[in-house]
Backbone as ProteinMPNN parsed JSONL, in Angstrom:
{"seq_chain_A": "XXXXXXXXXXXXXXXXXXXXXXXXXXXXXXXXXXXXXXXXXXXXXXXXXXXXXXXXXXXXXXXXXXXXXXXXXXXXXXXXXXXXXXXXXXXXXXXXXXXXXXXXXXXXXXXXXXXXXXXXXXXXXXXXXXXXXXXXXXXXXXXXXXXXXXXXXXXXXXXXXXXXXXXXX", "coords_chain_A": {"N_chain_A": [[89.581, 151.543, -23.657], [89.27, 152.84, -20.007], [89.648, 150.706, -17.204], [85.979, 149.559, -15.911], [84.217, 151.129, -13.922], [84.298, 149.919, -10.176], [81.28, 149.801, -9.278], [80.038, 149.571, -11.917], [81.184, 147.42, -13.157], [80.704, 145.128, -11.096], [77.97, 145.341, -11.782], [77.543, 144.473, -14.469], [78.885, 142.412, -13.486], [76.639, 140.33, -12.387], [74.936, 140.129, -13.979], [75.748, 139.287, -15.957], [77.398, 136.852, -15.607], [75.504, 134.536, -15.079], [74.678, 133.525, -17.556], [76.959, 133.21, -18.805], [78.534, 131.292, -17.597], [77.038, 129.577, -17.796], [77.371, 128.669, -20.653], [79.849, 128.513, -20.752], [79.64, 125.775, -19.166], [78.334, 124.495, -21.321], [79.922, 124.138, -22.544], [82.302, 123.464, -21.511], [81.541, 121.125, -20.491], [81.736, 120.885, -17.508], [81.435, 121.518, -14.454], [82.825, 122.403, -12.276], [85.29, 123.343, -13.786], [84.469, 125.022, -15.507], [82.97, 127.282, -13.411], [85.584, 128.516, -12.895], [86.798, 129.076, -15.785], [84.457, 131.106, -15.957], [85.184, 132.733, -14.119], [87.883, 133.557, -14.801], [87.392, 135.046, -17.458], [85.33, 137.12, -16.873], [87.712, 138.206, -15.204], [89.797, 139.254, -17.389], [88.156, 141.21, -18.384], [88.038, 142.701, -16.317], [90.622, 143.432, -17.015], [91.792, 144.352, -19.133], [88.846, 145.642, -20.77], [86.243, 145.945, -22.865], [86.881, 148.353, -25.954], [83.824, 149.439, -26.003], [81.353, 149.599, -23.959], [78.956, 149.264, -24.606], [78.216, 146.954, -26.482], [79.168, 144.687, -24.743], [77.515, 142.198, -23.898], [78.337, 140.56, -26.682], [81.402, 140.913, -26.661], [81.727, 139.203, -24.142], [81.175, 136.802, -25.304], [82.679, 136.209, -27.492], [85.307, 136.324, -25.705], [85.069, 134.305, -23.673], [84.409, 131.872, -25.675], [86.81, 132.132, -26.65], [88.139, 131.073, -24.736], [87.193, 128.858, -23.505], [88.063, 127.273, -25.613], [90.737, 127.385, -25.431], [91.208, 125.664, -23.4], [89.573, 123.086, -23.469], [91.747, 122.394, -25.795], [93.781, 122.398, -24.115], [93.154, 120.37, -22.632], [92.761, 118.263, -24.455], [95.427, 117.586, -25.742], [96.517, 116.715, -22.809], [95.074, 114.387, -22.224], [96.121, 113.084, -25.063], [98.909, 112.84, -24.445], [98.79, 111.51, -21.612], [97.285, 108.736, -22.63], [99.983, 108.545, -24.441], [101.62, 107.691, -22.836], [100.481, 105.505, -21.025], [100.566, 104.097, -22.873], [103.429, 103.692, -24.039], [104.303, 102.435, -21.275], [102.367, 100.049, -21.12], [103.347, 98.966, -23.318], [105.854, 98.239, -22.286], [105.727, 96.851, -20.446], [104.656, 94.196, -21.327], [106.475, 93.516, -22.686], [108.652, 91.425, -21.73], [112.042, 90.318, -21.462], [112.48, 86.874, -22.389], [114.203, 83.472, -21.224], [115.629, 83.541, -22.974], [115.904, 85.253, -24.904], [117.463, 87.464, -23.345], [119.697, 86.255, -23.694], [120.241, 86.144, -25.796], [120.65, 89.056, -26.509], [122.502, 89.64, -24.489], [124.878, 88.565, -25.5], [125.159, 89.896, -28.056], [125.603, 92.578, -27.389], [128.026, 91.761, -26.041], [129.703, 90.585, -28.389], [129.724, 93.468, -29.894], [130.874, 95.449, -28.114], [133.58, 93.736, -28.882], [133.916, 94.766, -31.025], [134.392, 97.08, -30.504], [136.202, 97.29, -29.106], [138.304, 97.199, -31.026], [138.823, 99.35, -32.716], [140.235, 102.344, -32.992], [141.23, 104.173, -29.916], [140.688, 106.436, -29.603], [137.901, 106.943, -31.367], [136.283, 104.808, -30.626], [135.985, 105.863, -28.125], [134.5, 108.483, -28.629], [131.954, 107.375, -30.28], [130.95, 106.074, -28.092], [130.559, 107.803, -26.048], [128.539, 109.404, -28.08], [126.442, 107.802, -27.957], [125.33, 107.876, -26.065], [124.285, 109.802, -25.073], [125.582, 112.314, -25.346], [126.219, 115.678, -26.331], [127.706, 117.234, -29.506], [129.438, 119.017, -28.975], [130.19, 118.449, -26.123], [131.415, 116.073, -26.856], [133.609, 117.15, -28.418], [134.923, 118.59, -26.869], [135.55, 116.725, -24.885], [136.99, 115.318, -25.826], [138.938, 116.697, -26.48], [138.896, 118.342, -29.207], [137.884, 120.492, -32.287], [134.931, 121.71, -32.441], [133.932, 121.198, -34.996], [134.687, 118.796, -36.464], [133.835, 116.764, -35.195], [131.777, 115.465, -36.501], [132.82, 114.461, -38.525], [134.639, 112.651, -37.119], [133.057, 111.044, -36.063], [130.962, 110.321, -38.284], [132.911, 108.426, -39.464], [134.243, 106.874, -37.748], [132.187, 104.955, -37.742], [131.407, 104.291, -39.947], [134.035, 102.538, -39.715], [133.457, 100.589, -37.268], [131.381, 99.595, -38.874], [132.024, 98.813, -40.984], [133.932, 96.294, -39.706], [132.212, 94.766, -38.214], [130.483, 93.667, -40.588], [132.96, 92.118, -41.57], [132.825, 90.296, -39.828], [130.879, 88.707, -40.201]], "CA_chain_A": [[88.793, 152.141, -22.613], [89.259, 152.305, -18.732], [88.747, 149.908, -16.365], [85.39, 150.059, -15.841], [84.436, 151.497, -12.791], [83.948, 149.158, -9.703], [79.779, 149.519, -9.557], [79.441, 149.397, -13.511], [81.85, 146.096, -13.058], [79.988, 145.024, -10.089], [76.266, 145.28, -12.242], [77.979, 143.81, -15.32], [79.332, 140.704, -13.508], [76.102, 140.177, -11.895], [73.926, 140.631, -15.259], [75.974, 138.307, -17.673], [77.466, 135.702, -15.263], [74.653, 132.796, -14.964], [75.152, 133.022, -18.734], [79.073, 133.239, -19.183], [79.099, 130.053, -16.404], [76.136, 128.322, -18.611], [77.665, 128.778, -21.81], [81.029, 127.616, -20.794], [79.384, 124.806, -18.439], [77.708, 123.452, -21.957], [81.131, 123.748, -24.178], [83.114, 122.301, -21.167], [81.121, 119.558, -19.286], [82.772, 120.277, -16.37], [80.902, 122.824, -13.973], [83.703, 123.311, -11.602], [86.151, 124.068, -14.6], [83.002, 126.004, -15.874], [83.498, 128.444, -12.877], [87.103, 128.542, -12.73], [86.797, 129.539, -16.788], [84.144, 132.339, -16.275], [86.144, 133.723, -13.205], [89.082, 133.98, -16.333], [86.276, 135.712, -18.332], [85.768, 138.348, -15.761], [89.225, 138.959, -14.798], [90.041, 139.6, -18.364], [86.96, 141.85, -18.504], [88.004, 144.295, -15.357], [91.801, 144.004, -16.774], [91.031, 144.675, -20.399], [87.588, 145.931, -21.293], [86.01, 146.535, -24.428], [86.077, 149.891, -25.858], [82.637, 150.03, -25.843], [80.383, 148.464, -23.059], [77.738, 148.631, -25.415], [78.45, 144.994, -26.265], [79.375, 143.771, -23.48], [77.266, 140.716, -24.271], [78.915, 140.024, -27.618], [82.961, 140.946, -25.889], [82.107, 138.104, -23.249], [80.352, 135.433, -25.519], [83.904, 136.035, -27.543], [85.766, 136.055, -24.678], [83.984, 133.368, -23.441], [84.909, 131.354, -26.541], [88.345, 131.429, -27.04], [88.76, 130.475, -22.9], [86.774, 127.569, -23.737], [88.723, 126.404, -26.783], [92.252, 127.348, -24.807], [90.817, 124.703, -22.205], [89.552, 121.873, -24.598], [92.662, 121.85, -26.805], [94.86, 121.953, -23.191], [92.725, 118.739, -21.877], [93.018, 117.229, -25.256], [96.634, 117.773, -25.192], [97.127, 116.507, -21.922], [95.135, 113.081, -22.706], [97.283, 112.502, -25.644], [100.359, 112.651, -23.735], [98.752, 110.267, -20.675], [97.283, 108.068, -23.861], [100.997, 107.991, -24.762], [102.642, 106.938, -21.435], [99.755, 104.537, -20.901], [100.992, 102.697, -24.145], [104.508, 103.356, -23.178], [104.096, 101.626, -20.087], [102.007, 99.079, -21.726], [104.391, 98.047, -23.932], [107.201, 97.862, -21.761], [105.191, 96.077, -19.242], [103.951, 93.122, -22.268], [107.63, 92.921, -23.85], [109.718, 91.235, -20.955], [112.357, 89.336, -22.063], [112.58, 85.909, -21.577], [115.657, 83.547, -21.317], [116.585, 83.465, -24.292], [115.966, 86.549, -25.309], [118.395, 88.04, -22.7], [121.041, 85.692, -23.431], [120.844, 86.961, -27.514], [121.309, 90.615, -26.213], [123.948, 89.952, -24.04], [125.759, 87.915, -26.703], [125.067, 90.736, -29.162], [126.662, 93.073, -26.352], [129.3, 91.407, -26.001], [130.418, 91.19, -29.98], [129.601, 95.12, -29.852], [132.279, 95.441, -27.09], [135.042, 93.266, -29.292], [133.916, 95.174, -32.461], [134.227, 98.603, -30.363], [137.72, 97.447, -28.663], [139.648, 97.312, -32.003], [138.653, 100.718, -33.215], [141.144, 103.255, -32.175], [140.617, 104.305, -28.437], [139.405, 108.246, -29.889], [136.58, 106.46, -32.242], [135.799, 104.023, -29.892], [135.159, 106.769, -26.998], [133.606, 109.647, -29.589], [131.035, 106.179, -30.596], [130.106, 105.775, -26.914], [129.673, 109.535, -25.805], [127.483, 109.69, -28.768], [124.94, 107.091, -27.958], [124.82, 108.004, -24.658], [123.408, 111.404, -25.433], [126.429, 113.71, -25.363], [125.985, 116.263, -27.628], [128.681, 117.379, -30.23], [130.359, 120.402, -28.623], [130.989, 117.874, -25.069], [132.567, 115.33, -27.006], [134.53, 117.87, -28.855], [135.173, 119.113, -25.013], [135.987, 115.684, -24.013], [138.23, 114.642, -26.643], [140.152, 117.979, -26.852], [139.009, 118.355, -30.746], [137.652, 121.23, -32.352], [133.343, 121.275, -32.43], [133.182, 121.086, -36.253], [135.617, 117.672, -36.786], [133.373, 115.679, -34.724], [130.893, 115.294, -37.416], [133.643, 113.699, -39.251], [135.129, 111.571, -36.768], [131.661, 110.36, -35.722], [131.037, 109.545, -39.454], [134.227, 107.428, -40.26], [134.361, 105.4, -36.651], [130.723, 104.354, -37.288], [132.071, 103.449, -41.07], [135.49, 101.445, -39.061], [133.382, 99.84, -36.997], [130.129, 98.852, -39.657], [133.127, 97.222, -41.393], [133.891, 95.014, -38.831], [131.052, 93.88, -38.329], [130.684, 93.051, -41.915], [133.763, 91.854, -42.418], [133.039, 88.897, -38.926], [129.663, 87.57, -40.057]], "C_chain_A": [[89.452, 151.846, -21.266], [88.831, 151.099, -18.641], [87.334, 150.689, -15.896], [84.772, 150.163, -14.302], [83.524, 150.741, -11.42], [82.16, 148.704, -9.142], [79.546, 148.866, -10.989], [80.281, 147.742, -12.818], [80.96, 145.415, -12.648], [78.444, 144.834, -10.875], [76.473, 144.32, -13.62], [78.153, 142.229, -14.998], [78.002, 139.929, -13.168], [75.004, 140.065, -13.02], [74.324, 139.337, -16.0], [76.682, 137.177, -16.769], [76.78, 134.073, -14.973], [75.058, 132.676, -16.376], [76.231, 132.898, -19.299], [78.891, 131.732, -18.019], [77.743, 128.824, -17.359], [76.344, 128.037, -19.727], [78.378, 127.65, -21.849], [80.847, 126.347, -20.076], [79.186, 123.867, -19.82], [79.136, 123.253, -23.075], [82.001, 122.711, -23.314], [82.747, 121.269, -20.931], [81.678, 119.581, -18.591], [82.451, 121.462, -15.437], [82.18, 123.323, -13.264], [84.784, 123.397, -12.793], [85.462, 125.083, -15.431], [83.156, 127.436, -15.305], [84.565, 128.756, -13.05], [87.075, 129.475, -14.157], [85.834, 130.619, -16.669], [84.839, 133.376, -15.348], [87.475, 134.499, -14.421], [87.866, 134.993, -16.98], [86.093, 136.98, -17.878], [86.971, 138.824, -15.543], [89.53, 139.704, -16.123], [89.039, 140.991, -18.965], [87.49, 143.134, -17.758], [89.967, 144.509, -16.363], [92.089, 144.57, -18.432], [89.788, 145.124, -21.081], [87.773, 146.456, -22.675], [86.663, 147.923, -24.865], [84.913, 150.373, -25.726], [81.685, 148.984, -24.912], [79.239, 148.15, -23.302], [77.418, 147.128, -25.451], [79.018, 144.552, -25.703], [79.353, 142.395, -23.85], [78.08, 139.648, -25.672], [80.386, 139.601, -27.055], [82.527, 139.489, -25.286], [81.995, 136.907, -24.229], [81.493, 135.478, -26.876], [85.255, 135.548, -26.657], [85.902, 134.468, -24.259], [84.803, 131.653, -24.07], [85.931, 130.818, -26.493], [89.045, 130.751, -25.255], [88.447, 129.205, -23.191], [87.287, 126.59, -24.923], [89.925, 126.265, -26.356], [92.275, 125.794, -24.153], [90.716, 123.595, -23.048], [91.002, 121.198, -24.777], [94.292, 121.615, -25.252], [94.511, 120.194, -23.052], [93.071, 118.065, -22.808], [94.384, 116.944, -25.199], [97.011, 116.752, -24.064], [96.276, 114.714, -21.886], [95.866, 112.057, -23.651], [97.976, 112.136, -24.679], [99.916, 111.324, -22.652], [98.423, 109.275, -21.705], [98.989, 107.346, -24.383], [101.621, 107.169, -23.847], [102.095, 106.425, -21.528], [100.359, 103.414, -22.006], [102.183, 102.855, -23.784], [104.432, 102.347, -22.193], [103.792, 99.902, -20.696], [103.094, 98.106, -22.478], [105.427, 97.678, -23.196], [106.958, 96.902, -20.785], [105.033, 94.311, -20.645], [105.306, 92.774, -22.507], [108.706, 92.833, -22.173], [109.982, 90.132, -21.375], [112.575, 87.8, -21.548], [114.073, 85.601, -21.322], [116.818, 84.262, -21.985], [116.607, 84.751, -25.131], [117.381, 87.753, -24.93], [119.504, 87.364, -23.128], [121.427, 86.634, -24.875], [121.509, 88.162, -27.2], [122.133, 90.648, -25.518], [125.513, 89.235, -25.048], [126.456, 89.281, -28.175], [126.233, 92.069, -28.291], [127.555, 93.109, -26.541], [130.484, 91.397, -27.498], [130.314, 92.825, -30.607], [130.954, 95.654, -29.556], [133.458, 95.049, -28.124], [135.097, 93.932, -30.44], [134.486, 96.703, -31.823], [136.13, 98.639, -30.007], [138.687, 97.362, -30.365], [139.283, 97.999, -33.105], [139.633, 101.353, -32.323], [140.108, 103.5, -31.042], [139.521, 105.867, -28.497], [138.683, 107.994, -30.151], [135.947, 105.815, -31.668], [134.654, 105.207, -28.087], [134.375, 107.822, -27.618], [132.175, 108.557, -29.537], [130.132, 106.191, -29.358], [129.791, 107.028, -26.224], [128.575, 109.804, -26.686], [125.931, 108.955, -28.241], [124.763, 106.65, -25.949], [125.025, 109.267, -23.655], [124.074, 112.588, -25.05], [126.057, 114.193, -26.483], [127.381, 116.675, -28.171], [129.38, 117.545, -29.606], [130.817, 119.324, -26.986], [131.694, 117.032, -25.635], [133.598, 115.709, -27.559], [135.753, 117.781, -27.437], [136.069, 118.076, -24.433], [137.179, 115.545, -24.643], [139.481, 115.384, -26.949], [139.753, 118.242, -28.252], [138.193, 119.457, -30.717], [136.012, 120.83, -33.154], [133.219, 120.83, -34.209], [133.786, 119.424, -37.002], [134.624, 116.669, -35.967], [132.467, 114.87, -35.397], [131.413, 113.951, -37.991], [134.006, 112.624, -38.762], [134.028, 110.389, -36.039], [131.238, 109.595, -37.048], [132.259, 108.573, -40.005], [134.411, 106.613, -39.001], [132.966, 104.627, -36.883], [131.154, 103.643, -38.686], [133.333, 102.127, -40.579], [134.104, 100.651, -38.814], [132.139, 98.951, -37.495], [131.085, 97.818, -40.432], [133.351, 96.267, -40.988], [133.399, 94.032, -38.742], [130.699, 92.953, -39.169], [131.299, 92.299, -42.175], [133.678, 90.262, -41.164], [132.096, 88.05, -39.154], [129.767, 86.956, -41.484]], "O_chain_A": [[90.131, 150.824, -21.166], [88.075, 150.457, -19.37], [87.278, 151.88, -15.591], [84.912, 149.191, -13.56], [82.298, 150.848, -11.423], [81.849, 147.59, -8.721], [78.955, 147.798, -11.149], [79.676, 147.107, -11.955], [80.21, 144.917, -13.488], [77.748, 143.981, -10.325], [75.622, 143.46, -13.847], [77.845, 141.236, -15.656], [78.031, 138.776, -13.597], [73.921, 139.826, -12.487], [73.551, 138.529, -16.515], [76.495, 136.143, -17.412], [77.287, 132.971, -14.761], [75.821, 131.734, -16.593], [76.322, 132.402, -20.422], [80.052, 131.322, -18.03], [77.732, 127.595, -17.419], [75.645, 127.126, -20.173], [78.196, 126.542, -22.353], [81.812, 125.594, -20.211], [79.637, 122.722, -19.799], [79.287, 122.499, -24.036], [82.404, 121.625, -23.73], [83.497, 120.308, -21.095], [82.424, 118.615, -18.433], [83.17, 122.45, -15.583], [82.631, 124.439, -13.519], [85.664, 123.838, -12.053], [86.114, 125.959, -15.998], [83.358, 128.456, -15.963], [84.484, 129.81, -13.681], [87.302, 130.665, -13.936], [86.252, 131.505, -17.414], [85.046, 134.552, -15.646], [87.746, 135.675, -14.664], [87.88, 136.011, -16.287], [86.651, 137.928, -18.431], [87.181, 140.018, -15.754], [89.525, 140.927, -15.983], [89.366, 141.625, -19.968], [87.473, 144.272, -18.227], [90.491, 145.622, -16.342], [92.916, 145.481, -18.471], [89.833, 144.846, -22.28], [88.658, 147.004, -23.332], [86.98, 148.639, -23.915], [84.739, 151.545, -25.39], [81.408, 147.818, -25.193], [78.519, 147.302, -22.775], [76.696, 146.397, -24.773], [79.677, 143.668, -26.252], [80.275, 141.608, -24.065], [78.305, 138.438, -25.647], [80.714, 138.421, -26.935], [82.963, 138.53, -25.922], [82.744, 135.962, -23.982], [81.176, 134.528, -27.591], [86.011, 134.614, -26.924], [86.793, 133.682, -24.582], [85.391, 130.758, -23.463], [86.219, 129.628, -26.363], [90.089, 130.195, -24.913], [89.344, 128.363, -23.162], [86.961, 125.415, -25.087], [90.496, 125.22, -26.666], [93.147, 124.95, -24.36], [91.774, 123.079, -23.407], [91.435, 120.141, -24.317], [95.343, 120.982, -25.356], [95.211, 119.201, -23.252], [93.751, 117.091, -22.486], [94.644, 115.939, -24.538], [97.848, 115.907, -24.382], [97.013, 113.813, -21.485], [96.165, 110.88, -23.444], [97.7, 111.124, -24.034], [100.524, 110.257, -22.748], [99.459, 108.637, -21.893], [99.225, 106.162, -24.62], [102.091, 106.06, -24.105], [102.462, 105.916, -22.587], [100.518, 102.201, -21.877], [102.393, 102.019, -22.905], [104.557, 101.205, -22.635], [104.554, 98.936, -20.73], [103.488, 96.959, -22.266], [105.971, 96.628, -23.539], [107.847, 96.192, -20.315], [105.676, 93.344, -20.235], [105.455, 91.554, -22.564], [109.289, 93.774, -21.636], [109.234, 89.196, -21.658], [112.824, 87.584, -20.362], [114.979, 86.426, -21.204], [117.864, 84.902, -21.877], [117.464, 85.023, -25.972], [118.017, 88.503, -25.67], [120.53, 88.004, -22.897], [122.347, 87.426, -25.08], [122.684, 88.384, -27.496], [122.838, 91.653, -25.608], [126.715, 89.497, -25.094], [127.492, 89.45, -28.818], [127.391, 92.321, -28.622], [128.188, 94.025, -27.066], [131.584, 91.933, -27.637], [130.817, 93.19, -31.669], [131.83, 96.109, -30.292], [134.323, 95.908, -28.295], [136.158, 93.87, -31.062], [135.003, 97.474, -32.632], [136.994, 99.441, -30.362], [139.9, 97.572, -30.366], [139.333, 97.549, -34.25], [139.846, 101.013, -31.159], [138.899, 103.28, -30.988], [138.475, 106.257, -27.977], [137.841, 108.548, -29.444], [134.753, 105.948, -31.934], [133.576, 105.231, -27.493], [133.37, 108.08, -26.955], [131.296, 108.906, -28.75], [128.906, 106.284, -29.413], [128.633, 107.199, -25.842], [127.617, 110.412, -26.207], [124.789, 109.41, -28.18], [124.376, 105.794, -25.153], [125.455, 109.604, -22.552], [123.556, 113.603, -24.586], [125.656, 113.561, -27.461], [128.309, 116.506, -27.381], [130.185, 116.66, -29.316], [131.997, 119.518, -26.695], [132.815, 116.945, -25.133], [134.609, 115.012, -27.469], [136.82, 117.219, -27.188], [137.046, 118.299, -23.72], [138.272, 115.639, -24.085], [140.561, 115.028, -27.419], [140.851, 118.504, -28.744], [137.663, 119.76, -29.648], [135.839, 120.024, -34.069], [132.293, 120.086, -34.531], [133.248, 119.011, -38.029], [134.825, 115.507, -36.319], [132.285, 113.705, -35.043], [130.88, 112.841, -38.015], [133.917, 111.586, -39.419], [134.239, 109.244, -35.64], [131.147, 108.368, -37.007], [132.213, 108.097, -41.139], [134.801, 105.472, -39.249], [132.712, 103.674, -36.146], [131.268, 102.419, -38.633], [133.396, 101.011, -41.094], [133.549, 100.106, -39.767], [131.793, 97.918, -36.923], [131.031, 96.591, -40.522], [133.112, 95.232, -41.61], [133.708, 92.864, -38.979], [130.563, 91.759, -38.903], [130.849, 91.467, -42.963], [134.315, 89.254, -41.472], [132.083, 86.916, -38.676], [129.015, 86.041, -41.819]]}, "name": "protein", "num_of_chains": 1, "seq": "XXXXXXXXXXXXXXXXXXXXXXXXXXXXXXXXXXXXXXXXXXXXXXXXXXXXXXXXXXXXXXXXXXXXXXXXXXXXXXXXXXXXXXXXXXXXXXXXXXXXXXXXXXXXXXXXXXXXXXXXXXXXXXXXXXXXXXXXXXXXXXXXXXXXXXXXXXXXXXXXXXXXXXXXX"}
């Protein structure tokens, strides 16, 4: 159907809005996101209408609906995620290391380093572009090698230097 024409609109919004703003007031709990969501309700109304304005009342209290479930499942959404950082945070805030803690990891470091220096200098630099979030095709890039060999030489320096390791403790 047309848009319907700016009186009919006009008698429509004015007819079914206390109840499109009381509906969505009782699904959201949240009057001013209440309005904000039947204003959406309306807009969608003059820029889409039914085919038939018969049901009107049914179209909106669909309408209506799925605005109010879009909304929900955003907010829920968007608590997760702060939920997550909050524990992020949390944790990173609780786990500070002490002395001795720091000294292990720089110790550990440091036998990293002597395990990494006596790997060839290509395996050794492929190793450290990797874990510090190059992706394939740049270390290809970097190294001069062709994108599908990196796989390989990423799998057999990480074999060199697990040996090592192995072979000092």
């Amino acid at each position: 159907m047309n848009k319907p024409e700016p009186e009919q609109f006009k008698q429509i919004f004015y007819e079914h809005y206390p109840s499109v703003k009381r509906k969505l007031n009782a699904m959201v709990r949240d009057e001013a996101a209440a309005d904000d969501l039947a204003q959406e309700v309306f807009l969608r109304l003059y820029r889409n209408p039914p085919d038939q304005l018969e049901a009107i009342g049914a179209w909106l209290h669909r309408v209506l609906t799925r605005i109010a479930y879009d909304y929900m499942d955003k907010k829920a959404r968007e608590r997760r995620l702060q939920n997550k950082q909050e524990q992020y945070y949390d944790l990173n805030e609780s786990i500070t290391p002490d002395g001795e803690q720091t000294v292990i990891r720089e110790q550990e470091q440091a036998e990293l380093h002597e395990w990494l220096d006596q790997l060839p200098e290509r395996d050794k630099q492929a190793l450290l572009m990797k874990y510090s979030g190059y992706s394939y095709s740049e270390i290809a890039e970097q190294l001069q090698l062709r994108p599908p060999i990196v796989g390989t030489l990423l799998h057999r320096a990480t074999n060199k230097l697990r040996k090592k390791m192995l072979n000092s403790t």
